[in-house]
C-alpha positions as a printed NumPy array, in Angstrom:
array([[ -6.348,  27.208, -31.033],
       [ -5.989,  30.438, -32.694],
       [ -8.973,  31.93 , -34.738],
       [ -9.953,  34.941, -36.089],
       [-13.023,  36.411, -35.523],
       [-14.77 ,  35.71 , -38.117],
       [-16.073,  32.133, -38.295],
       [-18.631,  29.769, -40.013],
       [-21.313,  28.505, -38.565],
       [-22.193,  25.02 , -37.699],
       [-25.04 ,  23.171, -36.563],
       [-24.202,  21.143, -33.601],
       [-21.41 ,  19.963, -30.666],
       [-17.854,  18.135, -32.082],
       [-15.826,  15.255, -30.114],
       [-12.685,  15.455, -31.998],
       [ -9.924,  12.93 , -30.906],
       [ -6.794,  12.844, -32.505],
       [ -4.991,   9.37 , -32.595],
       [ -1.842,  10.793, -33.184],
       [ -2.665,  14.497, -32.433],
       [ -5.45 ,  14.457, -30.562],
       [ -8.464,  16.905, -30.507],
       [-11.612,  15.825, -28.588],
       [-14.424,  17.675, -28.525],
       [-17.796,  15.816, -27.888],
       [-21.067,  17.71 , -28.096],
       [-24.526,  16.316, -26.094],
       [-27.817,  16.902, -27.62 ],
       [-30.292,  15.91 , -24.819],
       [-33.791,  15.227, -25.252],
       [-37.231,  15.78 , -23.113],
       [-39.309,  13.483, -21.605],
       [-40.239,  11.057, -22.043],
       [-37.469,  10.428, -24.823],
       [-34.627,  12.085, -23.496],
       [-31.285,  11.763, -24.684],
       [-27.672,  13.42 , -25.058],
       [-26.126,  13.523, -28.531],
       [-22.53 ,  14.397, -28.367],
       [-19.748,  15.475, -31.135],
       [-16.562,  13.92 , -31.243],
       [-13.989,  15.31 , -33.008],
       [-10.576,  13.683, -32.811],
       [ -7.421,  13.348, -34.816],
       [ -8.427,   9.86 , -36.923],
       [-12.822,  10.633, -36.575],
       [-15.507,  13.314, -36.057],
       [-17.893,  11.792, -34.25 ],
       [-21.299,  12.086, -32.929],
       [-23.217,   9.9  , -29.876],
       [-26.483,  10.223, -28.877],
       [-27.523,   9.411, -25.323],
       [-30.817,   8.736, -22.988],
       [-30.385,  10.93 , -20.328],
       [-32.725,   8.665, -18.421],
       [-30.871,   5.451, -18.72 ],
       [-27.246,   6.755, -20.21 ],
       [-27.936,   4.43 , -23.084],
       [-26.208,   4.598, -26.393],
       [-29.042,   5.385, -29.195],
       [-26.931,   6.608, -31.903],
       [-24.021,   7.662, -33.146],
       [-22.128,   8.735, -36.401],
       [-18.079,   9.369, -37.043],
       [-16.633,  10.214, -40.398],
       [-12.323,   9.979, -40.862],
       [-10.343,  12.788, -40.925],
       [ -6.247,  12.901, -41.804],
       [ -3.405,  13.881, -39.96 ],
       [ -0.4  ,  15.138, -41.481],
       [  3.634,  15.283, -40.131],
       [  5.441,  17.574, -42.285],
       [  8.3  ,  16.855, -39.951],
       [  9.895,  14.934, -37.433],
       [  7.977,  15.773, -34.127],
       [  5.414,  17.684, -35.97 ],
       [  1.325,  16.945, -35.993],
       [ -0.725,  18.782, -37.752],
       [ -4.833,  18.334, -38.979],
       [ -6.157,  20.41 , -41.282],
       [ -9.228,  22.836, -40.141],
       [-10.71 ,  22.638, -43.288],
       [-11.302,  18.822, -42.703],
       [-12.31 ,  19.375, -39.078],
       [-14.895,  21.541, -39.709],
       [-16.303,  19.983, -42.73 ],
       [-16.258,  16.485, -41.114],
       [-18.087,  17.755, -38.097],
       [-20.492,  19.659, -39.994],
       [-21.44 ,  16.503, -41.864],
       [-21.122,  14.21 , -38.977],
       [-23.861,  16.407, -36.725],
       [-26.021,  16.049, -39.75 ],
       [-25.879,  12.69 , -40.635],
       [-26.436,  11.661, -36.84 ],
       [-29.684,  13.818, -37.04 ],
       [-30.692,  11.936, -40.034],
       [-30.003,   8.259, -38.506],
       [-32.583,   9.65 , -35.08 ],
       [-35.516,  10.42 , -37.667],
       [-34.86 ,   6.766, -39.052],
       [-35.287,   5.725, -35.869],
       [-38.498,   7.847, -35.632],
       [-36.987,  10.097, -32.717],
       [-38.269,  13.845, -33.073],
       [-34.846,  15.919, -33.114],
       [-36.915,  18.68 , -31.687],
       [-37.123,  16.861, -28.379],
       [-33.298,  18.116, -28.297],
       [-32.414,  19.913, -25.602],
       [-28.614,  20.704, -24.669],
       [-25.741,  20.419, -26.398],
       [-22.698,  19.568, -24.789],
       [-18.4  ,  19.672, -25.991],
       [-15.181,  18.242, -24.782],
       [-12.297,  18.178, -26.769],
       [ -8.712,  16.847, -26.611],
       [ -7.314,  19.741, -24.279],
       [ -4.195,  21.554, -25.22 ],
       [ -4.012,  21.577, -29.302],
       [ -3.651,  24.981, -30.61 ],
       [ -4.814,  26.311, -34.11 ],
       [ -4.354,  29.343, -36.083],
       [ -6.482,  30.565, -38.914],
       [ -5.918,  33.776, -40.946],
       [ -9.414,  35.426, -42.695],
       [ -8.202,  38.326, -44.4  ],
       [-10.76 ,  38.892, -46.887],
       [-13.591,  37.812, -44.862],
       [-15.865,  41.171, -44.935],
       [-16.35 ,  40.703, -48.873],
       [-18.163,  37.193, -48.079],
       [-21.541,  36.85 , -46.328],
       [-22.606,  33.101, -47.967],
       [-21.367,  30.368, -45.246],
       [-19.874,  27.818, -47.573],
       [-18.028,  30.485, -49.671],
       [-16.577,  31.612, -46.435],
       [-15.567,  28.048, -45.63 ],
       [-13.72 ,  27.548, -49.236],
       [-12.163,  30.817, -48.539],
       [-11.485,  30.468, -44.966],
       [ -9.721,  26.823, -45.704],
       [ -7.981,  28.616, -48.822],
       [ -6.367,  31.553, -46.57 ],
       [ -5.458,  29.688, -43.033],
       [ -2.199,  30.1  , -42.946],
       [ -0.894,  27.373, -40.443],
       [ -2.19 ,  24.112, -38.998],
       [ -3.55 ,  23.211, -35.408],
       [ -0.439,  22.132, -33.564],
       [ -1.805,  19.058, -31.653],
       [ -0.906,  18.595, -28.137],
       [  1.935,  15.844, -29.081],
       [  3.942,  18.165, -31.151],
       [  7.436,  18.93 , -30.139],
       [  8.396,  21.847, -32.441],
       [  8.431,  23.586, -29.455],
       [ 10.993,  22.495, -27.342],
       [ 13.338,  25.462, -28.206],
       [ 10.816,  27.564, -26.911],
       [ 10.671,  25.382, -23.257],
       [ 14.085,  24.936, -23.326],
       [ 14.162,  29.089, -23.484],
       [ 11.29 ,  29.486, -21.472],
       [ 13.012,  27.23 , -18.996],
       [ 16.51 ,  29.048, -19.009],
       [ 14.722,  32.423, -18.195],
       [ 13.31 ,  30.893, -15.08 ],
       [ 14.721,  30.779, -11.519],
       [ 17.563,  28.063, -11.093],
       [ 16.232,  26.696, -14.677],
       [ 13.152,  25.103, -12.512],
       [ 11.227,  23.789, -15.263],
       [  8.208,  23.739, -12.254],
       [  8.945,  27.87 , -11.751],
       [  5.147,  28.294, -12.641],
       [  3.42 ,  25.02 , -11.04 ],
       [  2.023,  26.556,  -7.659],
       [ -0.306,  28.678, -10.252],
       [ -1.158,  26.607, -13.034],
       [ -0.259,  22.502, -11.488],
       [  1.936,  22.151, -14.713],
       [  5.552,  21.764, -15.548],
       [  6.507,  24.135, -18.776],
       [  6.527,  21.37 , -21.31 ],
       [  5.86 ,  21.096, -24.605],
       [  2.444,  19.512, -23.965],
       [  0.749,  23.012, -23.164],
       [ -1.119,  25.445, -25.089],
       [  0.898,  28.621, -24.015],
       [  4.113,  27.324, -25.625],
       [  2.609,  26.077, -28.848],
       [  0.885,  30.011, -28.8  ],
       [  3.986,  31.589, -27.812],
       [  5.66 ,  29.626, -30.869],
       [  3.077,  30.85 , -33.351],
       [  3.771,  33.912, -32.399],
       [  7.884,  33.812, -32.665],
       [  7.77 ,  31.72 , -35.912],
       [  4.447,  32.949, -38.184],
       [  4.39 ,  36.373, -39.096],
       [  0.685,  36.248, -40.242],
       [  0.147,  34.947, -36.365],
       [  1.69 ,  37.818, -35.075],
       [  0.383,  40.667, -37.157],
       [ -3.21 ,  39.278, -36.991],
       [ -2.632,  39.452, -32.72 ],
       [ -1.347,  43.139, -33.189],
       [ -4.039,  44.184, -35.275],
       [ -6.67 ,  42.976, -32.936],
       [ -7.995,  40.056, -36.035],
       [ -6.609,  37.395, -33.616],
       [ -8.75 ,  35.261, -31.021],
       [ -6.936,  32.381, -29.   ],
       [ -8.664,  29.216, -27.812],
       [ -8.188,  25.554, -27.771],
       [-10.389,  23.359, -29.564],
       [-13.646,  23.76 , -27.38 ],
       [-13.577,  27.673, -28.11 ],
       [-13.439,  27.104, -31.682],
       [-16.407,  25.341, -31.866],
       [-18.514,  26.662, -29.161],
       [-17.939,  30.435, -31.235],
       [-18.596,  28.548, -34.419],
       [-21.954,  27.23 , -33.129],
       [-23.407,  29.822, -31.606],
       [-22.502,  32.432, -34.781],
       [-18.761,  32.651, -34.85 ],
       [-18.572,  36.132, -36.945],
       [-21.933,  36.576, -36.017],
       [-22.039,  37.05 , -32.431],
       [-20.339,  34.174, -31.828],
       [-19.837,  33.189, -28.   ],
       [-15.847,  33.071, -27.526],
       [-15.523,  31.151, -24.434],
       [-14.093,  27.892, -22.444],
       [-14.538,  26.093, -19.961],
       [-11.877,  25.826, -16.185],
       [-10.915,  22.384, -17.674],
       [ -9.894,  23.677, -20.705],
       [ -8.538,  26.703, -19.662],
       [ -6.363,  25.138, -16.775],
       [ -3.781,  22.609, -19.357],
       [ -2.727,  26.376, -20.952],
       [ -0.783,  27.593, -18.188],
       [ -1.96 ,  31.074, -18.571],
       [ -4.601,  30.151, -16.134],
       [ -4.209,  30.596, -12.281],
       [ -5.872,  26.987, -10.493],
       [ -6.22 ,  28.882,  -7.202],
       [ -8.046,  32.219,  -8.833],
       [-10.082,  30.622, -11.304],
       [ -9.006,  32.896, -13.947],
       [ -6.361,  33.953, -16.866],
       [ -3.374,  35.277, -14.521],
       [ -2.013,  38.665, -15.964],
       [  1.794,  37.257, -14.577],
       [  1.574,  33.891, -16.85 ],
       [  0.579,  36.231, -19.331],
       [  3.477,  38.54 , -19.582],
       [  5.495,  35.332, -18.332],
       [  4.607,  34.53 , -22.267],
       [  4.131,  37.593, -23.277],
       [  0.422,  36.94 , -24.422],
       [ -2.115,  39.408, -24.961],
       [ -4.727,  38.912, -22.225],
       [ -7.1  ,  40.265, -25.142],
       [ -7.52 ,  37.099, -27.376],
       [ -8.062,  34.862, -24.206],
       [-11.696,  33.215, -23.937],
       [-14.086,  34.345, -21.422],
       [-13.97 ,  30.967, -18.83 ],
       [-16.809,  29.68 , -17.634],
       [-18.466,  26.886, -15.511],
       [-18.268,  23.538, -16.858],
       [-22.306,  23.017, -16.783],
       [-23.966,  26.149, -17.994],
       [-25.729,  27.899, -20.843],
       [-23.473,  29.463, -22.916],
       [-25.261,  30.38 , -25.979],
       [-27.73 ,  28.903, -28.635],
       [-26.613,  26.785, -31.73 ],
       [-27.362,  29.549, -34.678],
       [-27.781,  27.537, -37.911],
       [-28.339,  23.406, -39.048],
       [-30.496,  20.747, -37.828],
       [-30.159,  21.962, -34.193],
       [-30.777,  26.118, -34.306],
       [-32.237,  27.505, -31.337],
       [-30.802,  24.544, -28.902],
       [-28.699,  25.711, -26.423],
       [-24.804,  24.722, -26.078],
       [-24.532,  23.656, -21.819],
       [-21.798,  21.492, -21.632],
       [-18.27 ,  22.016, -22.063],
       [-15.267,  19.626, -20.402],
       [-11.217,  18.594, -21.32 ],
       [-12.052,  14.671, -22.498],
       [-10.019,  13.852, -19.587],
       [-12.449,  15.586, -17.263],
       [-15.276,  14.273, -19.472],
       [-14.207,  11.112, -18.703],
       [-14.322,  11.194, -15.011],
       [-17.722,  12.844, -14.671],
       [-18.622,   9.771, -17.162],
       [-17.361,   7.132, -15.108],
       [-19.174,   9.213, -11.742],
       [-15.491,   9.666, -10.357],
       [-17.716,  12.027,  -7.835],
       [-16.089,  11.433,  -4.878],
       [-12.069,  12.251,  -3.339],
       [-10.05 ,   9.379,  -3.881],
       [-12.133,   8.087,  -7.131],
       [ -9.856,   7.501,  -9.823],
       [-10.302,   6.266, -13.84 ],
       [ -7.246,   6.131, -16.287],
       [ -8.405,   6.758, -20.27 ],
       [ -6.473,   4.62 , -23.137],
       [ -6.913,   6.172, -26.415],
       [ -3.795,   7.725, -28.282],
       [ -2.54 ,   8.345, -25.154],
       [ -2.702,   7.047, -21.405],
       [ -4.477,   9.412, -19.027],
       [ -5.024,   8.704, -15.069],
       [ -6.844,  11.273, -13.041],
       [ -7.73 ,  10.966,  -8.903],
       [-10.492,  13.481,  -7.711],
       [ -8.822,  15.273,  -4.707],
       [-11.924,  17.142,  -3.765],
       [-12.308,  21.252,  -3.8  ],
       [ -8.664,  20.979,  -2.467],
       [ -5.773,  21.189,  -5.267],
       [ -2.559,  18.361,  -4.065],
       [  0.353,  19.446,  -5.579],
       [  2.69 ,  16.636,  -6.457],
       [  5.977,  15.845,  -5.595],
       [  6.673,  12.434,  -7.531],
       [  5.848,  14.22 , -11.643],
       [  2.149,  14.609, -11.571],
       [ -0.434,  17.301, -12.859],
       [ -2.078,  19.034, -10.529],
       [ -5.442,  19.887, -12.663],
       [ -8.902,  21.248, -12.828],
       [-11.303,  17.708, -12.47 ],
       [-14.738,  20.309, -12.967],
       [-16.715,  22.821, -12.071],
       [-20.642,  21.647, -12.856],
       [-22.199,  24.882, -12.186],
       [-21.761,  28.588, -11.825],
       [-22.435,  28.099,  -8.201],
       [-20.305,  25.046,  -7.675],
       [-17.66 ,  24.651,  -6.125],
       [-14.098,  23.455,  -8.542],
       [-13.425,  19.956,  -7.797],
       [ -9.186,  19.407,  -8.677],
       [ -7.359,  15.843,  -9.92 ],
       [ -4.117,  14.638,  -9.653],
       [ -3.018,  13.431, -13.153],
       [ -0.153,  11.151, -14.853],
       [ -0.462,  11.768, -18.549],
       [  1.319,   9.343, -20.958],
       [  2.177,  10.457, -24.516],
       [  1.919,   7.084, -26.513],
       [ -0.659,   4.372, -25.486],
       [ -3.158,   3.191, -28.278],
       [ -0.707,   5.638, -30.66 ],
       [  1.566,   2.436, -30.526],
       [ -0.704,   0.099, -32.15 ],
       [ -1.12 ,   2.736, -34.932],
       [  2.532,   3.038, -35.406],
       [  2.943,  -0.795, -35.883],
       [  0.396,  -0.911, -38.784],
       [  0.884,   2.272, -40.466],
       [  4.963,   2.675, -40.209],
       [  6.077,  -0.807, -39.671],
       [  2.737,  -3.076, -40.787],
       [  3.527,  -5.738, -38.555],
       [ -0.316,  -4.941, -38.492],
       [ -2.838,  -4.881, -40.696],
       [ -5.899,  -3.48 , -38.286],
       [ -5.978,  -2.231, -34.569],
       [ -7.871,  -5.224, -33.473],
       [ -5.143,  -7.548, -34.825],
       [ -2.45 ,  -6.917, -32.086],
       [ -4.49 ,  -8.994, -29.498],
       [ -4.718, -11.728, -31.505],
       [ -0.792, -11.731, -32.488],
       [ -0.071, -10.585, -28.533],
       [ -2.281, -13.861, -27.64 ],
       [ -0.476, -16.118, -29.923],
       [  2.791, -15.388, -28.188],
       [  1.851, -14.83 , -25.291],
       [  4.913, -13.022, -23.373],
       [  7.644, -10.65 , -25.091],
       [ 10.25 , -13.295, -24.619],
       [ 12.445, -10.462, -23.383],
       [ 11.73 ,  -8.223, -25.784],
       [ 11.011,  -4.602, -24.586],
       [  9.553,  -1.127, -26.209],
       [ 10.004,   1.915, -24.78 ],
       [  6.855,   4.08 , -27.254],
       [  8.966,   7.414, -26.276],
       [  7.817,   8.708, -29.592],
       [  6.855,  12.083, -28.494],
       [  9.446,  12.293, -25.365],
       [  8.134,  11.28 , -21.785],
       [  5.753,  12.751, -20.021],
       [  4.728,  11.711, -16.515],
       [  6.137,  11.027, -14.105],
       [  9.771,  12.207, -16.395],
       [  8.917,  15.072, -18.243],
       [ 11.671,  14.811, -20.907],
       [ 10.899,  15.706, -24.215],
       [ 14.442,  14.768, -25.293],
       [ 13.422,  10.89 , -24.952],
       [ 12.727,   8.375, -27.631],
       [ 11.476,   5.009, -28.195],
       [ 13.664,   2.047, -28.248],
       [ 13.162,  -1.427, -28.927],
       [ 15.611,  -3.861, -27.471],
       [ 15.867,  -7.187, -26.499],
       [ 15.901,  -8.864, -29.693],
       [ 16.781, -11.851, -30.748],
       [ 16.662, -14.509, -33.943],
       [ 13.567, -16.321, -32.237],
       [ 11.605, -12.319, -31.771],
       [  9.118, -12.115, -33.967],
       [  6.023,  -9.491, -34.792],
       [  4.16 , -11.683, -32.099],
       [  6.424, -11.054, -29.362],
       [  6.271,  -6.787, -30.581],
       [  3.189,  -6.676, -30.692],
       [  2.976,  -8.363, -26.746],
       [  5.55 ,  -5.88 , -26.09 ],
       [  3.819,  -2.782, -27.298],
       [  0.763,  -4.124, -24.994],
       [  2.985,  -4.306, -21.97 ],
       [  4.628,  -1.459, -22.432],
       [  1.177,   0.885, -22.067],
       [  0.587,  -1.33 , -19.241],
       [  3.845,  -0.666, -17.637],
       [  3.662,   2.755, -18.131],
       [ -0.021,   3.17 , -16.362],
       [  1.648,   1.357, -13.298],
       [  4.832,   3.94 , -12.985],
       [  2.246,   6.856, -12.674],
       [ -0.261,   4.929, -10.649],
       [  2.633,   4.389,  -8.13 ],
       [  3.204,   8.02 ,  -8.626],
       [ -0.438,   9.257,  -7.547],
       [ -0.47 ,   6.5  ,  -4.993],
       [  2.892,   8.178,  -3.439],
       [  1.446,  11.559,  -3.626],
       [ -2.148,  10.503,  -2.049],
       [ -1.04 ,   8.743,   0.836],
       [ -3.738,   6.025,   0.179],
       [ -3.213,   3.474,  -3.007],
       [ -5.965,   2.463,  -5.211],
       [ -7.796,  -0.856,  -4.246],
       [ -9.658,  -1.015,  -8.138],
       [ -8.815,   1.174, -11.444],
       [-11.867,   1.973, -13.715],
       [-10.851,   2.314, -17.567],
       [-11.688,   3.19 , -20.41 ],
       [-11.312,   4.518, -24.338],
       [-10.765,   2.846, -27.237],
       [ -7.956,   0.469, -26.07 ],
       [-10.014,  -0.901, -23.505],
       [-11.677,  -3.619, -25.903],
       [ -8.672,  -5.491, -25.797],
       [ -9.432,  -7.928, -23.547],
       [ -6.048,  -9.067, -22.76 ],
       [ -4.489,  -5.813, -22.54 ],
       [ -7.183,  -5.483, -19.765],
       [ -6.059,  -9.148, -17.988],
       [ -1.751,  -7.389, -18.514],
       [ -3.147,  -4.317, -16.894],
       [ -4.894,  -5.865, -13.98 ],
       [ -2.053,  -8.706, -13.361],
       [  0.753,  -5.778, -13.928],
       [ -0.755,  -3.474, -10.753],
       [ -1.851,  -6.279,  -8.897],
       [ -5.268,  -4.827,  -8.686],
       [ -8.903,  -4.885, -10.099],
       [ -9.173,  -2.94 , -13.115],
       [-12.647,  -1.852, -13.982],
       [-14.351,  -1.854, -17.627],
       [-17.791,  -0.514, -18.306],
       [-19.645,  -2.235, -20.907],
       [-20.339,   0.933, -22.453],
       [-16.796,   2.736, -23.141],
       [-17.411,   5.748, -24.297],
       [-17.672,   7.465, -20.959],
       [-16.237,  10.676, -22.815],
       [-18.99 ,  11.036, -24.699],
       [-21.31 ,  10.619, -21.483],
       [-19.966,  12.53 , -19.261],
       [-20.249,  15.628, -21.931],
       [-23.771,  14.693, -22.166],
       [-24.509,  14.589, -18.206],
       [-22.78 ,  17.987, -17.801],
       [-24.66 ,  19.603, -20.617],
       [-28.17 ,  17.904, -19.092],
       [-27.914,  19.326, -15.75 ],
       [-26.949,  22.452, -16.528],
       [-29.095,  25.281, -14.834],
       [-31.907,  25.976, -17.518],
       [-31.937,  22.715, -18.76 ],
       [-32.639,  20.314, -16.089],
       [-32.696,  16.688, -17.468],
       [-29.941,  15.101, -16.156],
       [-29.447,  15.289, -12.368],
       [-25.898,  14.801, -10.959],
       [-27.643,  13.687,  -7.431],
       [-25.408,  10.393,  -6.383],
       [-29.384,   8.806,  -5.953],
       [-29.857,   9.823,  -9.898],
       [-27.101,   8.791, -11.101],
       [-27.232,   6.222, -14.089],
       [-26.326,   2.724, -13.365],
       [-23.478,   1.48 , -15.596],
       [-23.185,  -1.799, -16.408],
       [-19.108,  -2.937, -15.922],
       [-16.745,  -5.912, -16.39 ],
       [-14.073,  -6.709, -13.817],
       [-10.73 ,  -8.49 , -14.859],
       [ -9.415,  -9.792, -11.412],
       [ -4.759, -10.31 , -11.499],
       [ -4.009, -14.001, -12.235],
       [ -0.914, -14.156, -10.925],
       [  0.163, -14.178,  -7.619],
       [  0.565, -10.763,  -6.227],
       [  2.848, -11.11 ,  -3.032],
       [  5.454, -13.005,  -5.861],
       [  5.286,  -9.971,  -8.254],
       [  8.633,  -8.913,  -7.762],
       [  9.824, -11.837,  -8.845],
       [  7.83 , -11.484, -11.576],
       [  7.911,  -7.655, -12.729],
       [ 10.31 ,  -4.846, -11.402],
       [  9.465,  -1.687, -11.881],
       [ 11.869,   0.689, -10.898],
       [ 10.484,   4.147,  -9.23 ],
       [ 13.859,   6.107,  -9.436],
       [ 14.371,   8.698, -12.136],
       [ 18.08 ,   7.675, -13.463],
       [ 17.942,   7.839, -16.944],
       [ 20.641,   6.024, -19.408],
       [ 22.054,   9.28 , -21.153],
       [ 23.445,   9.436, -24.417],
       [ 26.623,   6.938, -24.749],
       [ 25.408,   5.013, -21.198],
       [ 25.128,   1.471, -21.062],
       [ 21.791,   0.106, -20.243],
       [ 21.197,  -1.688, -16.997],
       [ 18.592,  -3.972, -18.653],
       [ 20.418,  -7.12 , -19.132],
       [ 18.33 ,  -8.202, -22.324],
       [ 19.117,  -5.004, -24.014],
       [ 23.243,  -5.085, -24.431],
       [ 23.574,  -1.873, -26.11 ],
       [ 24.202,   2.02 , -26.03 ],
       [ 21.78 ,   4.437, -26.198],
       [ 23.271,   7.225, -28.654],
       [ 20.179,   9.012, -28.69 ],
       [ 17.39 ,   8.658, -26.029],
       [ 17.393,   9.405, -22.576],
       [ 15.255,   5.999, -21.836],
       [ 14.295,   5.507, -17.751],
       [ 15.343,   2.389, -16.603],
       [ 11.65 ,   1.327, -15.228],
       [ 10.695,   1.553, -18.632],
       [ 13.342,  -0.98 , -19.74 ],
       [ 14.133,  -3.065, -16.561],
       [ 12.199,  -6.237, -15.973],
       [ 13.394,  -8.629, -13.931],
       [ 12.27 , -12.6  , -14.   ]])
């Protein structure tokens, strides 16, 4: 996210998760005893929305989410409009506040207020006229009026001229040049290209940066400085989590890296202070919430490991919202991987903490399918239709879908890629797709769960989920018979939202939420145990581990599909099935 420095305020914490373009930032109110909760903000790409948690139990009191659009003014682009964001999270803080005094809960017994956000979209914002204006909303019209360009959300590929330069500049053309510093392959996924971009392509970008009017940040920086003042003493800052999916940030060091930085040739100037992941960083300065401290700030991938108490090495959870997102704690140690995995910040709750790292297999296109069959093809009519339709067939009958609708990410890293269907025949019908579409997010969770179990040494015996997704039921049952293990539902799924709300409460200063593995909440879950046999899977489902790719003009190995692929570079695992 780009901003300039001034800013409006706002009166509380944001969870904003795009569906297709994904921004999450969650914010935790937390309240004293003997009522004592965590209210979070959620701002995404489809909702703003706000939770409210006891900090005692980790139960759900209340919550609030209002819609926001998403626009694609071309093919690979994703875009949201800031003016929305803001206005929707504004309103959503608000109106969350207003459903807690219904329920006769004090807001003063607030205490923290934590963030996490979707980790890698970058925004840009141009304020020119911003020292005639001193009333808020005015500034807002104006603001919204004047910004220039759009976030560009973490699944946009405009981009990949700028990796494929990037790239050619390196040593050999090693796309991994920079991964013993920042864990990450240069891909269009991270913040530093979409920045470097901006700053190639948008000349107001680029003269606001050289006249010192410029401050860069992804989504968690924007709101924290808009909360605690923005143009008013605002606090620009982020958190390691954050910081570490830019690669301008060094894993080992803990800090901005002045060689990524001329690697990209980015001003070390606009970068946010980073901080802990659990600490005060400044007071909310206007709303509802003024005077309560923000405390909490994590990536909603990080979020949701501290939510599901991934505490210990070895603990895994894999997230299904827009995308798929597995992370393994590896302990204070970073494991770099050898088989397409992240090496990434997990959190760091405390100034005087120790970082704790993850191994993660990211996955463009999970519950971003389902969207994409109601909105573009409406084989659909609602989200929570595909089950039933995926029920009432009950198998693809050889029909396969590759959701490569943003390129591949782990374990490929090939932005060239794109989604096929194949397989088809007079009897498929939107049934059998919509099975399909279900398998293939399940397919793709067990290619990078092989992954992290190759890189680990020791394979997971159980995977806990969750997100959005995770209410299908029998995507769960798919899931849990495709890796021939446990998977691992709390009853409550918004661990996102709680883990925000657990790092803001224990921050130092605030003290209501201890992290202790003796404290830590009880969570009621639901297990879905494989119904198939296991030692017969190969019979069943072959997934192929290698990397061969059909190229453009190949034929494909998969017997059911009988065609050419002009234009993807498709991985055979994600085709091949074998019965």
């Amino acid at each position: 996210m780009f901003f300039c420095r001034p800013c409006v305020n706002l009166t509380a914490g944001v969870y904003n998760r795009f569906f297709t373009s994904s921004i999450v930032v969650i914010t935790c109110l937390l309240f004293a005893l003997p009522v004592c909760l965590s209210p979070l903000i959620c701002s995404s790409s489809t909702y703003n929305k706000t939770y409210v948690f006891n900090a005692k139990t980790a139960k759900l009191i209340s919550h609030h989410k209002v819609e926001i659009n998403q626009n694609f003014p071309k093919e690979g682009w994703v875009e949201e409009d800031p003016k929305e964001i803001i206005q929707s999270v504004y309103e959503c803080m608000e109106r969350t506040c207003e459903k807690l005094q219904q329920l006769n809960i004090d807001i003063s017994n607030i205490k923290a207020v934590g963030v996490t956000n979707q980790r890698e979209t970058t925004l840009i914002s141009k304020y020119t006229w911003y020292k005639h204006y001193n009333n808020p909303k005015l500034f807002l019209t104006i603001m919204c009026k004047l910004c220039s360009f759009l976030p560009v959300v973490w699944l946009d590929l405009r981009t990949q001229s700028t990796v494929e330069r990037l790239i050619n500049k390196a040593p050999g053309k090693n796309k991994n040049h920079l991964k013993h510093k920042t864990g990450l392959p240069i891909s269009t996924y991270f913040s530093a290209v979409k920045l470097r971009w901006l700053l190639d392509n948008v000349d107001e970008v680029r003269q606001a940066v050289m006249s010192e009017r410029a401050l860069f940040g992804t989504v968690d920086s924007w709101i924290i400085w808009c909360l605690t003042g923005g143009r008013n003493g605002g606090v620009h800052c982020t958190d390691v989590t954050n910081a570490s999916r830019t690669m301008l940030f060094n894993i080992h060091t803990m800090d901005w890296d002045p060689e990524l930085c001329r690697y990209f040739d980015i001003p070390m100037e606009i970068l946010p202070k980073v901080r802990s992941s659990s600490e005060i960083y400044g007071l909310v300065k206007s709303g509802s919430l003024t005077g309560v401290p923000i405390s909490g700030c994590l990536g909603d991938q990080s979020a949701a490991l501290v939510g599901q108490m991934c505490f210990g090495e070895g603990d895994a959870k894999n997230t299904y919202g827009t995308g798929c997102f597995l992370l393994r704690n590896t302990g204070t140690k970073p494991v770099m991987s050898d088989h397409g995995l992240l090496t990434t910040i997990a959190y760091k709750l405390g100034t005087d903490r120790p970082a704790c790292y993850a191994l993660e297999g990211s996955v463009a296109i999970a519950g971003a399918v389902v969207r994409w069959l109601k909105d573009n093809m409406g084989i659909v009519q609602s989200s929570s239709e595909i089950e039933k339709l995926a029920a009432a067939a009950g198998t693809s009958y050889g029909c396969y879908f590759v959701p490569a609708f943003s390129g591949l990410y782990a374990p490929y890293w090939e932005p060239s890629a794109r989604g096929i269907i194949c397989g088809l025949t007079q009897f498929t019908n939107r049934n059998h797709l919509a099975f399909a579409a279900l398998e293939a997010v399940c397919f793709q969770t067990r290619e990078i769960l092989d992954a992290m179990n190759l890189d680990s040494g020791i394979p997971l015996t159980q995977l806990q989920v969750d997100g959005g997704m995770t209410s299908n039921r029998l995507l769960m049952q798919l899931q849990a018979d495709i890796l021939c293990m446990p998977v691992v539902r709390p009853t409550m799924s918004e661990t996102t939202a709680l883990g925000a709300a657990m790092a803001a409460g224990a921050a130092e200063g605030v003290d209501v939420w201890s992290l202790s593995p003796g404290h830590l909440p009880q969570v009621m879950c639901e297990k879905y145990e494989p119904q198939i046999n296991c030692e017969g899977t190969s019979s069943s489902f072959t997934i192929n581990q290698g990397s061969q790719t059909c190229g453009p003009g190949a034929k494909c190995s998969n017997p059911a599909c009988g065609m050419n692929l002009q234009s993807a570079k498709i991985p055979q695992s994600r085709l091949s099935k074998s019965f």
